[in-house]
C-alpha positions as YAML, in Angstrom:
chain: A
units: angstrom
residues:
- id: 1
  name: UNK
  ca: [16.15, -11.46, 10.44]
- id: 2
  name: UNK
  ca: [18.10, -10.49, 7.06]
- id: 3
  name: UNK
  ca: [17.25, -6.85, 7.41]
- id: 4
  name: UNK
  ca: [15.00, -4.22, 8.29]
- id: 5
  name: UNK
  ca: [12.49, -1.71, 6.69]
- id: 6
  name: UNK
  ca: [13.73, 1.00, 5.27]
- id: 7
  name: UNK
  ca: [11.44, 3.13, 3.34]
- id: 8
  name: UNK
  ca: [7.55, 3.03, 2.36]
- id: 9
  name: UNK
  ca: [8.25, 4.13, -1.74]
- id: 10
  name: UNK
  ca: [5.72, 5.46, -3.72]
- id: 11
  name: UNK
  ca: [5.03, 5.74, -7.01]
- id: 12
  name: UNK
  ca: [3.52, 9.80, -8.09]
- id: 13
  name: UNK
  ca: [4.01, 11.98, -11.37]
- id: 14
  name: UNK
  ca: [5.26, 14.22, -9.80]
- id: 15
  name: UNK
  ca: [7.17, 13.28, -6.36]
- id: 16
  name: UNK
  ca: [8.03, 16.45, -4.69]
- id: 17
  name: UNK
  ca: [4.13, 17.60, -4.99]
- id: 18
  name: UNK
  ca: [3.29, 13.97, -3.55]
- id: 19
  name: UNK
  ca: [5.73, 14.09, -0.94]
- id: 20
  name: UNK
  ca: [4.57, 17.49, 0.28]
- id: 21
  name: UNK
  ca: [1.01, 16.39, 0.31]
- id: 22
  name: UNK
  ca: [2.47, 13.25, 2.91]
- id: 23
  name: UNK
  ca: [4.23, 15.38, 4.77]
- id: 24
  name: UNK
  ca: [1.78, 18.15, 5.58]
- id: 25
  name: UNK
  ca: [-1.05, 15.04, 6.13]
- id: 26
  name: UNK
  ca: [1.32, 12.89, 8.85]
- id: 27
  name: UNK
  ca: [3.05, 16.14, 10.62]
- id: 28
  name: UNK
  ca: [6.27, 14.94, 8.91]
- id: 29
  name: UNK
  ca: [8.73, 17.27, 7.04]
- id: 30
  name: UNK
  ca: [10.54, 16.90, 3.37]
- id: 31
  name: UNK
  ca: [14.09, 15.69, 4.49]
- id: 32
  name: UNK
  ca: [15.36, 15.36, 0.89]
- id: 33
  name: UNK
  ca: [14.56, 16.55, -2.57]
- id: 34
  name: UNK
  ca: [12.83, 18.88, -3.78]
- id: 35
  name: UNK
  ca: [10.65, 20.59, -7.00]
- id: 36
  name: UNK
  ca: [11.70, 18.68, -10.16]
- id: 37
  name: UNK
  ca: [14.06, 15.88, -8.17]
- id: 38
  name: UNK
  ca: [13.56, 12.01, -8.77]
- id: 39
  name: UNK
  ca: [13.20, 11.50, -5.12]
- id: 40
  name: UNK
  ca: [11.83, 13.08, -2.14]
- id: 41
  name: UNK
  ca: [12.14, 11.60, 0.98]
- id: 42
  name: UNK
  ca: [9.83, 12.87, 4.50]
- id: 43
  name: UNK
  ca: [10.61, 11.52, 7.66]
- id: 44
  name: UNK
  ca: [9.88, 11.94, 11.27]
- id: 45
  name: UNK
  ca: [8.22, 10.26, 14.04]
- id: 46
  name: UNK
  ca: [10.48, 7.46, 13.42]
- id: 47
  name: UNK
  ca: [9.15, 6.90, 10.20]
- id: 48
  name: UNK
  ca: [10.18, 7.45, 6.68]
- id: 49
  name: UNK
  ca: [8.03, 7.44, 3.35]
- id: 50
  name: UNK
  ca: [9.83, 8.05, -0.17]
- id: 51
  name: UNK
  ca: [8.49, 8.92, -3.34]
- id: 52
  name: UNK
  ca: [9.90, 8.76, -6.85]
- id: 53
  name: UNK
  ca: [8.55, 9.91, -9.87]
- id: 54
  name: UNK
  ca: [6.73, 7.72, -12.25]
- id: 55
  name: UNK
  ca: [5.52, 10.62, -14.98]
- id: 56
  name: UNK
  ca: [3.38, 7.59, -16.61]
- id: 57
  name: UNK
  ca: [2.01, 6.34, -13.34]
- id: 58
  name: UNK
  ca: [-1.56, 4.80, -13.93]
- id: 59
  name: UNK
  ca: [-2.88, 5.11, -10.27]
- id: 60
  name: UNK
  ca: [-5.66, 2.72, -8.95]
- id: 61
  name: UNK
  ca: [-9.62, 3.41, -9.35]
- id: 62
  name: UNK
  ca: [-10.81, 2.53, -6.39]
- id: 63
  name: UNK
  ca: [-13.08, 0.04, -6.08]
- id: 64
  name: UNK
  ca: [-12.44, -1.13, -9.38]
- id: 65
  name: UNK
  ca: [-10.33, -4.68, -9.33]
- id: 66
  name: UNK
  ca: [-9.33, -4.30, -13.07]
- id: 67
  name: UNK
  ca: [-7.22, -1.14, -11.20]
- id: 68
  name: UNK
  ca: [-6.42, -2.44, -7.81]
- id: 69
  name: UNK
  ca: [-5.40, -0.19, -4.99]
- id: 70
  name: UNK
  ca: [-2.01, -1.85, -4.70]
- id: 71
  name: UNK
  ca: [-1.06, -0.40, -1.07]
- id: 72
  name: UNK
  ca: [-2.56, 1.78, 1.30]
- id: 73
  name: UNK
  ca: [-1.84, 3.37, 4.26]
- id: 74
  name: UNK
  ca: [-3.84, 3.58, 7.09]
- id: 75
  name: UNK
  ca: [-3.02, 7.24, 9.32]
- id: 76
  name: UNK
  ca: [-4.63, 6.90, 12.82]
- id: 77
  name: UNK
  ca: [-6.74, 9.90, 13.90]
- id: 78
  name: UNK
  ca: [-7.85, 11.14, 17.31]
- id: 79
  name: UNK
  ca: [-10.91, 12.41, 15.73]
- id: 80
  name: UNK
  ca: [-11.78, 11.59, 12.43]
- id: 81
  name: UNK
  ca: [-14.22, 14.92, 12.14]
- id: 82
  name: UNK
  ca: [-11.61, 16.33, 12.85]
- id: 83
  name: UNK
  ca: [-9.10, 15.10, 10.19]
- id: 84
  name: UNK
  ca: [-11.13, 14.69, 7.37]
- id: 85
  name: UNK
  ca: [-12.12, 18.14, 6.52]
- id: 86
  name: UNK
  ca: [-8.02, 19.11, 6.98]
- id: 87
  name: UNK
  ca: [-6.96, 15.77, 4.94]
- id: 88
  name: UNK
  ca: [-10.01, 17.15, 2.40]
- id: 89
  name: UNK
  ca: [-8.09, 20.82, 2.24]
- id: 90
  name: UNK
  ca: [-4.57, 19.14, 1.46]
- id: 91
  name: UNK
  ca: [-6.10, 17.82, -1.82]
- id: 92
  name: UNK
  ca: [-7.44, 14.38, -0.56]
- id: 93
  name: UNK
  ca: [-10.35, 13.19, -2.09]
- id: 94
  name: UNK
  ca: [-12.48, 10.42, -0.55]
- id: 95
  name: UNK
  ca: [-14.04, 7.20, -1.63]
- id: 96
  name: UNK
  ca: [-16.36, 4.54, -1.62]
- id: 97
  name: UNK
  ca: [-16.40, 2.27, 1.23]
- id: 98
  name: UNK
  ca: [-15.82, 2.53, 4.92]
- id: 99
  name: UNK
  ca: [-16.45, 1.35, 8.09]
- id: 100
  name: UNK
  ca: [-17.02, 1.98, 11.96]
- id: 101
  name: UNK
  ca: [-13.73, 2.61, 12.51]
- id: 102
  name: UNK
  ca: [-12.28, 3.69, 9.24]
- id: 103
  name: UNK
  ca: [-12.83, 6.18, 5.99]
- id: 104
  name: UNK
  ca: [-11.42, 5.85, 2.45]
- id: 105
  name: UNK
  ca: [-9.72, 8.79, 0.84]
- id: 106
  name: UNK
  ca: [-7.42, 8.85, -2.31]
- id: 107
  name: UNK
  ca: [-4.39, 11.22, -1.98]
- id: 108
  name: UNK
  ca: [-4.04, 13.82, -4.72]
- id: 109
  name: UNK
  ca: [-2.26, 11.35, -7.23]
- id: 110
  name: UNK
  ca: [-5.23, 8.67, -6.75]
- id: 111
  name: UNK
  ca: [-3.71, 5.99, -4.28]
- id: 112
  name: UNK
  ca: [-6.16, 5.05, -1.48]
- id: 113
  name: UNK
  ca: [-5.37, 5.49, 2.35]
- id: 114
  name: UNK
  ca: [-7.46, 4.99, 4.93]
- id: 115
  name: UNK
  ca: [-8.09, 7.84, 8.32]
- id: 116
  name: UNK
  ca: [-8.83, 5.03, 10.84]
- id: 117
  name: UNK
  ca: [-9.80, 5.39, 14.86]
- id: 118
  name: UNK
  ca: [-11.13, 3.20, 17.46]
- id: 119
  name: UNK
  ca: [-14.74, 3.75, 16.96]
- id: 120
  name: UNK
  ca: [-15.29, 1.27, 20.15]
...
């Protein structure tokens, strides 16, 4: 091994509004930064996700290849029912596409993640 994962870092015009969005979607809390910083940083549940702002960020157009989704993150839910009208009220948006065990959403900026359950 040379070394270990540190951070999940994502691009967003504005990173503290990103980070919130993250944070209130994964039961995780801001740990560092703030309005108008660089870099925010939410962690908890042994996990960490950091964002830094990219004011000219050109997100992804899901499912359009000439602007590939680039990552995505896939949040497990208990009950998708459930999560998808809460994700929906945090300013998610969803997408095309989809499956028996998983839905498409973009986050507020426009980069895809997935709500995903065992549908067996």
């Amino acid at each position: 091994m040379i070394g270990q994962l540190h951070s999940v870092v994502i691009d967003a015009p504005d990173a503290h509004a990103l980070a919130t969005f993250y944070a209130d979607l994964l039961g995780m809390e801001v740990s560092r930064g703030g309005p108008g910083d660089d870099w925010v940083v939410v962690t908890g549940r042994g996990y960490r996700l950091a964002f830094q702002q990219a004011p000219d960020l050109v997100p992804p157009d899901w499912p359009d290849p000439a602007r590939p989704q680039q990552f995505h993150l896939d949040v497990y839910v208990a009950d998708v029912d459930e999560a998808e009208p809460r994700a929906l009220a945090l300013g998610a948006r969803k997408l095309p596409g989809g499956g028996g065990d998983f839905r498409v959403y973009a986050d507020p900026v426009g980069h895809p993640f997935c709500l995903v359950w065992d549908a067996a």
